[in-house]
C-alpha positions as CSV (number, residue, x, y, z in Angstrom):
1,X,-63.1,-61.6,-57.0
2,X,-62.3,-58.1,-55.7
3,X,-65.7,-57.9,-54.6
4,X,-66.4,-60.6,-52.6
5,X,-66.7,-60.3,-48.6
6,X,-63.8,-62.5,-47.3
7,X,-60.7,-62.8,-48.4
8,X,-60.2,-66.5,-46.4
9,X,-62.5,-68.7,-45.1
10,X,-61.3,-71.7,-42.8
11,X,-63.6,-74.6,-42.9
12,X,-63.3,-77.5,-40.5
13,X,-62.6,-74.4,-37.8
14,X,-64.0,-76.1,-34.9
15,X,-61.7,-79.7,-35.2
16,X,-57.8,-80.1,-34.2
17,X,-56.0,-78.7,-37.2
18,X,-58.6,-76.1,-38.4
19,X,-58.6,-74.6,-34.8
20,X,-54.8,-74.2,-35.4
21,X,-54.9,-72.5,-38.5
22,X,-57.5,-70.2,-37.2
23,X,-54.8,-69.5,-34.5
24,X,-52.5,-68.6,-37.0
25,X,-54.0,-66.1,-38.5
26,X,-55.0,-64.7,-35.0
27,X,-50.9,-64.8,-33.9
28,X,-49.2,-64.0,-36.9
29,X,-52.2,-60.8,-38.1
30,X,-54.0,-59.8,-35.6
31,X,-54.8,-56.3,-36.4
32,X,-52.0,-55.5,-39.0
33,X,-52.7,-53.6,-42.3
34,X,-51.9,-56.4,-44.4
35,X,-54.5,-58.7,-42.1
36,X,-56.7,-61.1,-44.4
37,X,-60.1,-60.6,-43.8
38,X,-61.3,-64.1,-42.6
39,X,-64.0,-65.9,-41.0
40,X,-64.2,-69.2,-39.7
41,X,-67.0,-72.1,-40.9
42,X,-68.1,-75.5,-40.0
43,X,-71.7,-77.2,-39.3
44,X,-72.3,-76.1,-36.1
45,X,-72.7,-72.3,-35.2
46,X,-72.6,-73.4,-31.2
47,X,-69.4,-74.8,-31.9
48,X,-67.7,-71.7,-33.9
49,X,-68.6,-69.7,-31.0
50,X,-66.5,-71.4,-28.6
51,X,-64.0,-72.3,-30.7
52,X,-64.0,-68.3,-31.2
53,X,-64.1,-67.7,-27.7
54,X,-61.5,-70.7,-26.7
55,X,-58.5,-69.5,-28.9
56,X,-58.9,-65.7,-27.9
57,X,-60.9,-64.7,-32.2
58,X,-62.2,-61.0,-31.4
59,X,-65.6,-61.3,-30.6
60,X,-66.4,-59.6,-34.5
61,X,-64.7,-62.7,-36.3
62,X,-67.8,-64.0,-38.6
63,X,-68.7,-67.4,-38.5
64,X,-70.4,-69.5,-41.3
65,X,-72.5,-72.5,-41.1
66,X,-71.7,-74.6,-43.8
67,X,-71.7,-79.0,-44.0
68,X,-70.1,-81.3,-46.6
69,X,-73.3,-83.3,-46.8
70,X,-75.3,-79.4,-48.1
71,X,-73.5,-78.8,-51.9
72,X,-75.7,-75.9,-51.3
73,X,-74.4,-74.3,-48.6
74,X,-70.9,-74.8,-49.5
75,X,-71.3,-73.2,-53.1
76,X,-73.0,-69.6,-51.0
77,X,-69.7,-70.2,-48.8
78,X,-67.5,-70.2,-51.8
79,X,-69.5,-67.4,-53.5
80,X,-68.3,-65.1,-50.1
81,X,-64.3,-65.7,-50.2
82,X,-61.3,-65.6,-52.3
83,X,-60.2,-68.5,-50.8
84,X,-61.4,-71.4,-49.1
85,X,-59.1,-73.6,-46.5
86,X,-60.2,-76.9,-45.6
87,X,-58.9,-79.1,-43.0
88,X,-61.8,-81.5,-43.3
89,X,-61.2,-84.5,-44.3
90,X,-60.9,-87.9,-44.9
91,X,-61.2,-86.0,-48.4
92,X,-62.3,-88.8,-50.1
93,X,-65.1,-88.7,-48.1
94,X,-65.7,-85.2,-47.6
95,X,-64.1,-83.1,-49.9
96,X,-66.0,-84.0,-53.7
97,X,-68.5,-81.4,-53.0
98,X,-66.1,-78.2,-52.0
99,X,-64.0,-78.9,-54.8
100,X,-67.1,-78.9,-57.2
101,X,-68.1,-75.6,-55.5
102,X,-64.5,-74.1,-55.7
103,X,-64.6,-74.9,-59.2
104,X,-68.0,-73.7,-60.3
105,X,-67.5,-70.0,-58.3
106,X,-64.0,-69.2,-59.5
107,X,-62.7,-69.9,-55.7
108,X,-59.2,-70.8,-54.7
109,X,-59.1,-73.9,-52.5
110,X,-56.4,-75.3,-50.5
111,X,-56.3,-78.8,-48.3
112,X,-53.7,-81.2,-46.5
113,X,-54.7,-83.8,-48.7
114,X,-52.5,-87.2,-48.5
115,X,-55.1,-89.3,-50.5
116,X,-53.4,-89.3,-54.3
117,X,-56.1,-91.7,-55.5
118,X,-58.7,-89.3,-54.8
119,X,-56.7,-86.5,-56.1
120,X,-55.8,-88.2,-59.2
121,X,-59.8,-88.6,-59.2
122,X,-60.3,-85.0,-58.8
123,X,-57.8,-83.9,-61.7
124,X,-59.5,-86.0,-63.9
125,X,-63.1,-84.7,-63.2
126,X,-61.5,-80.8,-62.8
127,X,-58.5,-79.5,-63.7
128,X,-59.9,-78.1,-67.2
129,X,-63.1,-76.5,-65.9
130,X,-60.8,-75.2,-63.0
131,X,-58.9,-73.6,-65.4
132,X,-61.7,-72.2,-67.2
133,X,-63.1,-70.7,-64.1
134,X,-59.5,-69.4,-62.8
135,X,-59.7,-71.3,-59.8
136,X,-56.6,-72.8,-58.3
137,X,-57.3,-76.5,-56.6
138,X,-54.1,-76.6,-54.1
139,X,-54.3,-80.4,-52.8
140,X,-51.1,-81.3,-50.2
141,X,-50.3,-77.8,-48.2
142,X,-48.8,-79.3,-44.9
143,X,-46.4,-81.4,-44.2
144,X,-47.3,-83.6,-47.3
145,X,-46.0,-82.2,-49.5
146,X,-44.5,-78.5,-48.7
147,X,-40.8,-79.5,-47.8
148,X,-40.5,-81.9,-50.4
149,X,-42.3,-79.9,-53.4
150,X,-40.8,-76.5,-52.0
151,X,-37.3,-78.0,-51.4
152,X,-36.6,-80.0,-54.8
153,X,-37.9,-77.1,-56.1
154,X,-35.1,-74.4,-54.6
155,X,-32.9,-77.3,-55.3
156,X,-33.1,-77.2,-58.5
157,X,-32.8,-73.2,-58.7
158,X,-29.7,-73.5,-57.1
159,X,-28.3,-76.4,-59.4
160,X,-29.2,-74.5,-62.2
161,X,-27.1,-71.6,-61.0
162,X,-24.3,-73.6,-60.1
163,X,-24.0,-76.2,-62.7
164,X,-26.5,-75.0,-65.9
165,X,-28.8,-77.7,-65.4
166,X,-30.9,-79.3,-63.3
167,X,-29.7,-82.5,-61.5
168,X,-31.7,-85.4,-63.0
169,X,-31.5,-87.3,-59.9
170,X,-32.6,-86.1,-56.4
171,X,-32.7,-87.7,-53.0
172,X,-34.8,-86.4,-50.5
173,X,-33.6,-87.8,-47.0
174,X,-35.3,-86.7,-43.6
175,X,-32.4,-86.4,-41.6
176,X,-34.6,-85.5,-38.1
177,X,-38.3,-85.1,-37.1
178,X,-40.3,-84.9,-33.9
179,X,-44.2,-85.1,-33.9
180,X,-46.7,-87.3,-33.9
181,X,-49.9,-88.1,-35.8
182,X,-53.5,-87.0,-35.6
183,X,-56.8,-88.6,-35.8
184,X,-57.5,-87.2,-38.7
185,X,-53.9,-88.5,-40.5
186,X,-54.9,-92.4,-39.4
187,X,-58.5,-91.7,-40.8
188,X,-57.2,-90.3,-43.9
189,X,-54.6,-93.1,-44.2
190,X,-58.0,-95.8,-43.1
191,X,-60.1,-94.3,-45.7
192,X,-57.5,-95.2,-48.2
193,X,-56.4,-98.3,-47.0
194,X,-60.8,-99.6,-47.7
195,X,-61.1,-97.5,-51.1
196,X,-57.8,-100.1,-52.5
197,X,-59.7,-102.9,-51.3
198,X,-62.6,-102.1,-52.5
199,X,-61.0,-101.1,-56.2
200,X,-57.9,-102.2,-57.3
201,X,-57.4,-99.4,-59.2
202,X,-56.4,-97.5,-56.4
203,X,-53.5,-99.7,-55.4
204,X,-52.2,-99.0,-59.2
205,X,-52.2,-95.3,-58.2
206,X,-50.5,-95.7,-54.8
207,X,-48.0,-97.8,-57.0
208,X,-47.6,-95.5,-59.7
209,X,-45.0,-92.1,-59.4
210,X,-46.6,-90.6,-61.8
211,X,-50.2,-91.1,-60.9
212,X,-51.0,-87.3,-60.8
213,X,-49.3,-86.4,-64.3
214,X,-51.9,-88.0,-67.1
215,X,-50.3,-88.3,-70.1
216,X,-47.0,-88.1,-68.9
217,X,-44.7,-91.3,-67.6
218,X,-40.9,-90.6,-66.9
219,X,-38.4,-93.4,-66.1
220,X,-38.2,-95.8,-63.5
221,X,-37.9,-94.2,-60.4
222,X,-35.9,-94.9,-57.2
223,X,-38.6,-97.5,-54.9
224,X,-37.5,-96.4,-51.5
225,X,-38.8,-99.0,-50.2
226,X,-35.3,-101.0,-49.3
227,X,-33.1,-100.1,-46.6
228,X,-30.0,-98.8,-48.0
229,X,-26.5,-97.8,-46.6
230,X,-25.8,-94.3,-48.1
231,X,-22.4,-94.1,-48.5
232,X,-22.1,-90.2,-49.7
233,X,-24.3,-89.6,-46.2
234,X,-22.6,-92.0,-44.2
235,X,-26.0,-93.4,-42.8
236,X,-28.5,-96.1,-43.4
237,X,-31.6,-95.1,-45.0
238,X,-35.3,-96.4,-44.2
239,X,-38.6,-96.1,-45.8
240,X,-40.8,-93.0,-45.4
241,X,-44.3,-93.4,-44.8
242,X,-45.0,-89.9,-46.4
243,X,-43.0,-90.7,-49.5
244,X,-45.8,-92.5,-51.9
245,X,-47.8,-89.0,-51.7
246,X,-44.2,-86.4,-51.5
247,X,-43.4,-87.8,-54.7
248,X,-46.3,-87.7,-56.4
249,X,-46.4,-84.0,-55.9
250,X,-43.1,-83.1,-56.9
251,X,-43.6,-85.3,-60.1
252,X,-46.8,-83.2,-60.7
253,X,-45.0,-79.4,-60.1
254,X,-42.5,-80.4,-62.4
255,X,-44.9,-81.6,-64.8
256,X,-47.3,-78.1,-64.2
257,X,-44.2,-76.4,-65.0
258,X,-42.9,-77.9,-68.1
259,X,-40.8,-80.3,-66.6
260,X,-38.1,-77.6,-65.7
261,X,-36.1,-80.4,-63.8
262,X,-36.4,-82.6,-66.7
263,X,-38.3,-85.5,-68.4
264,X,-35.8,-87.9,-67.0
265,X,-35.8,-86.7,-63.6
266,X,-35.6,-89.1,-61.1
267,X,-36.9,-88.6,-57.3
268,X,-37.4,-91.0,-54.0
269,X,-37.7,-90.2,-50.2
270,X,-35.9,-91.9,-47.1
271,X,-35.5,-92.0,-43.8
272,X,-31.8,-91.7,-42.3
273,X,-31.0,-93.7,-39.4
274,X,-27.6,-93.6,-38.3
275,X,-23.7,-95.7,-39.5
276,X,-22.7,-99.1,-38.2
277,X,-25.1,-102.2,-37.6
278,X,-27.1,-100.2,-34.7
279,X,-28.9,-98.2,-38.2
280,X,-29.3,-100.8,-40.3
281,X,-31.3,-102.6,-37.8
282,X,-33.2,-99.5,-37.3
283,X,-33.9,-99.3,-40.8
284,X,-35.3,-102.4,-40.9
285,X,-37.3,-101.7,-38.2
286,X,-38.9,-99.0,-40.2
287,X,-39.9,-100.9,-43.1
288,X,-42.3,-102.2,-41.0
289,X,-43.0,-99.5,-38.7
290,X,-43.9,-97.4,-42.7
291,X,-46.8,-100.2,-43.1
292,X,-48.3,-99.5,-40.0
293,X,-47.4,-96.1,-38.5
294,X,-50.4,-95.8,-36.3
295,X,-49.9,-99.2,-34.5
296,X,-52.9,-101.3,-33.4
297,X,-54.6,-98.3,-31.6
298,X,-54.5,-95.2,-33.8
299,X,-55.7,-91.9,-32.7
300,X,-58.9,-91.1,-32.8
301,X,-60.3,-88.0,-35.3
302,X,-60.1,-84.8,-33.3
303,X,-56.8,-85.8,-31.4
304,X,-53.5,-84.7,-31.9
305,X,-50.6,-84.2,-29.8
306,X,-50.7,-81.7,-27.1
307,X,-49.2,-77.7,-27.2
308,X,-45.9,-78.8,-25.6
309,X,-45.8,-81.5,-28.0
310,X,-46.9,-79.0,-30.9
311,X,-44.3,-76.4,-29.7
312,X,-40.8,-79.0,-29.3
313,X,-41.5,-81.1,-32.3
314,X,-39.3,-80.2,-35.5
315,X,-37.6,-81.0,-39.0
316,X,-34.7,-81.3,-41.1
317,X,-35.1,-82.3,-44.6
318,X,-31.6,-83.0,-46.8
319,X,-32.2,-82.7,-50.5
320,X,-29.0,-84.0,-52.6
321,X,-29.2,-83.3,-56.6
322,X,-26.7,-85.8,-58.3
323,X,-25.3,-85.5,-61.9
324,X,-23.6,-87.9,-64.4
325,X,-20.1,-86.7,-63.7
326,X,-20.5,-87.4,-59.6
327,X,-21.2,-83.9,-59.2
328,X,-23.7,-82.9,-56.2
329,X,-25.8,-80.2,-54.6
330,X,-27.0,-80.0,-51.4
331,X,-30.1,-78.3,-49.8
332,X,-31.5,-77.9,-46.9
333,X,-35.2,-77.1,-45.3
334,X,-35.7,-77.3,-41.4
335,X,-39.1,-76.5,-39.9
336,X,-40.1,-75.4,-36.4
337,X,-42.6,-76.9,-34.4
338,X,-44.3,-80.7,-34.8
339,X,-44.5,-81.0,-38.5
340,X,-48.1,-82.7,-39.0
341,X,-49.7,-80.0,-37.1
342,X,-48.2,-77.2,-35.6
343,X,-46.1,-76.8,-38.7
344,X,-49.0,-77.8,-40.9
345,X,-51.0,-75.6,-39.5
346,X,-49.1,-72.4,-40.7
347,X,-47.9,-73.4,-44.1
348,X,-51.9,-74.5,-44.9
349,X,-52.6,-70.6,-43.6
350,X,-49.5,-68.7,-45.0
351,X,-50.8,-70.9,-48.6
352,X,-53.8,-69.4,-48.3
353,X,-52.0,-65.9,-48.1
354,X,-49.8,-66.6,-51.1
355,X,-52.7,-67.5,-52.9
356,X,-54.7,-64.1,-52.4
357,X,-51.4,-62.7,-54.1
358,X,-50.7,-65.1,-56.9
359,X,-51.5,-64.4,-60.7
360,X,-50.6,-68.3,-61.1
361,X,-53.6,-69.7,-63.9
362,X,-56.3,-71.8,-62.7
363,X,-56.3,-75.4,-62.8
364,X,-55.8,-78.8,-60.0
365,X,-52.3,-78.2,-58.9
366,X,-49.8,-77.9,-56.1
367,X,-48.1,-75.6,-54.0
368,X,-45.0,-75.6,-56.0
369,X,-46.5,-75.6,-59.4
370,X,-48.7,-72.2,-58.2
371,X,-46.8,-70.4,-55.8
372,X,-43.2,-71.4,-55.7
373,X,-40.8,-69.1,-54.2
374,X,-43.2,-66.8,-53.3
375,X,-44.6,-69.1,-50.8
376,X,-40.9,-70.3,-49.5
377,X,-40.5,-66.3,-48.9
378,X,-44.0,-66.3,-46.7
379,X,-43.1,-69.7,-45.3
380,X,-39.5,-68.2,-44.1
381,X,-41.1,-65.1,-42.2
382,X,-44.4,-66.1,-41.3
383,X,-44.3,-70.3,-40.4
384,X,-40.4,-70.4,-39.2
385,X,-39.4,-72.5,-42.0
386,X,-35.8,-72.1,-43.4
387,X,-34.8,-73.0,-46.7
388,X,-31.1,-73.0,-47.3
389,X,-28.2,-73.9,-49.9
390,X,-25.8,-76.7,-47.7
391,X,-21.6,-77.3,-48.2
């Protein structure tokens, strides 16, 4: 792919979270050596240009005119870039056709997908022509599932350091976040919520942990569903509404990689509240706030919460790896910024920069299973995301 014209392409530049990632590469390149060459696409060549002109793109930045309803113009996209970023979605409505595309031209690919049903879908149809073709399908690089893959997986380095093994058990616990959700999450989590009642199917692979490793089924893992007082923490603990996707994904990297955390490894995701009765009734709460996060009005596609809002919101992520013998490790990964966007944003665009680097084989796969610690070391300078070994 030396030769091809781009080395990124954003698609879905002109809606909420594609505008940000354009501004990412804008802030954190701007004329540097080591800037990608990138252009920005989406259906509408009025709307590039004042998305261009809004967020401050030099006046040179090319623009592409490409739809999800044209296969045809989306395969003469792919044929100009190394990599193609997507931030349009649902995916299961709009992505089938850039995949194929990605595929087909040898093109790296990287989305926010939170749909597993549709990505178990898109393994199935891909993942041995992608190979073939040396194309890298990267489904899940935001918020779902970076600081989950990316933190089990420095986890586990640092338990194999300490203790020569993995820990077969790991508990990933969001300790703190501020943000909010876009119109683009509720129609992604809407979309979903139709396709299961449409085909039962897809309410087997919501259910399942291991819906995105065929041929593979490890134990019974941890629901995470149930409230539970965690008395190593010293805090309740709640459902997370990100957790049926999150562990999905970290199932699948381990899987990708040879199951270098273990065949029997176990994984779930909560929510901590706080000690005493005041967090177990917030953890009830949240069992009920997890089946309907957006509430009887849900944001519209195209909104998303404001700059201030982008700019105060935050993370912290506790990852504890448990052995056998009560031993335990502790890890930590903390991002700056709102997580489902302003965070998103960068770790979707510094992806796309670890990507043009990696010599990971082809295939339908995730951020962990092709990057790894290459992308924690881009994530750490360029999105303000630390990842770091806890007392």
């Amino acid at each position: 792919m030396a030769d091809r014209e781009f080395d990124i392409i954003v698609y879905g530049a002109t809606g909420y979270t594609g505008r940000l990632v354009a501004e990412h590469f804008i802030r954190e390149y701007g004329d540097r050596d080591d800037a990608p060459k990138w252009a920005m696409a989406g259906r509408s060549e009025d709307k590039l240009t004042a998305v261009r002109d809004e967020i401050g793109a030099p006046a040179t930045t090319p623009m592409i005119v490409a739809d999800a309803s044209d296969p045809a113009s989306l395969e003469a996209m792919c044929k100009r870039t190394k990599v193609v970023l997507t931030t349009v979605g649902p995916y299961q409505l709009y992505g089938d056709a850039l995949v194929e595309a990605c595929v087909k031209t040898g093109t790296d690919y990287a989305d926010l997908c939170g749909e597993p049903a549709w990505m178990a879908e898109q393994i199935a149809k891909h993942h041995d022509a992608a190979k073939a073709s040396g194309a890298r399908i990267c489904f899940s690089s935001g918020f779902d599932s970076i600081p989950f893959d990316l933190g089990v997986l420095m986890l586990q380095k640092e338990a194999k350091a300490a203790h020569g093994a993995p820990a077969p058990r790991v508990k990933g616990r969001v300790r703190a976040m501020q943000g909010t959700f876009s119109g683009g999450t509720a129609a992604s989590l809407g979309a979903t919520m139709k396709a299961a009642m449409k085909n039962p199917k897809v309410i087997n692979v919501l259910r399942d942990p291991f819906a995105l490793t065929p041929g593979f089924e490890g134990p019974d893992q941890p629901s995470g569903m149930v409230p539970r007082y965690e008395d190593e923490i010293g805090k309740w603990a709640a459902p997370f509404v990100m957790a049926p996707i999150n562990t999905k994904n970290v199932h699948r990297t381990n899987f990708l990689r040879g199951h270098p955390y273990g065949e029997d490894f176990r994984y779930d995701e909560m929510v901590l509240t706080s000690p005493g009765d005041a967090g177990k009734a917030a953890a009830n709460a949240m069992v009920e706030l997890a089946k309907n996060p957006f509430g009887a009005k849900p944001p519209k596609p195209g909104e998303g919460p404001t700059a201030e809002e982008r700019e105060n919101g935050f993370y912290d992520v506790l990852f504890v790896g448990e052995y056998p013998d009560g031993k335990r490790i502790k890890y930590g990964v903390k991002g700056k910024y709102d997580p489902g966007y302003g965070s998103t944003s960068r770790m979707l665009g510094e992806t796309g920069m670890a990507l043009l680097q990696s010599k990971a084989d082809g295939g339908v796969g995730t951020p962990g299973s092709f990057l790894g610690e290459d992308l924690v070391e881009r994530l750490r300078e360029h999105a303000a995301l630390t990842f770091s070994l806890e007392e």
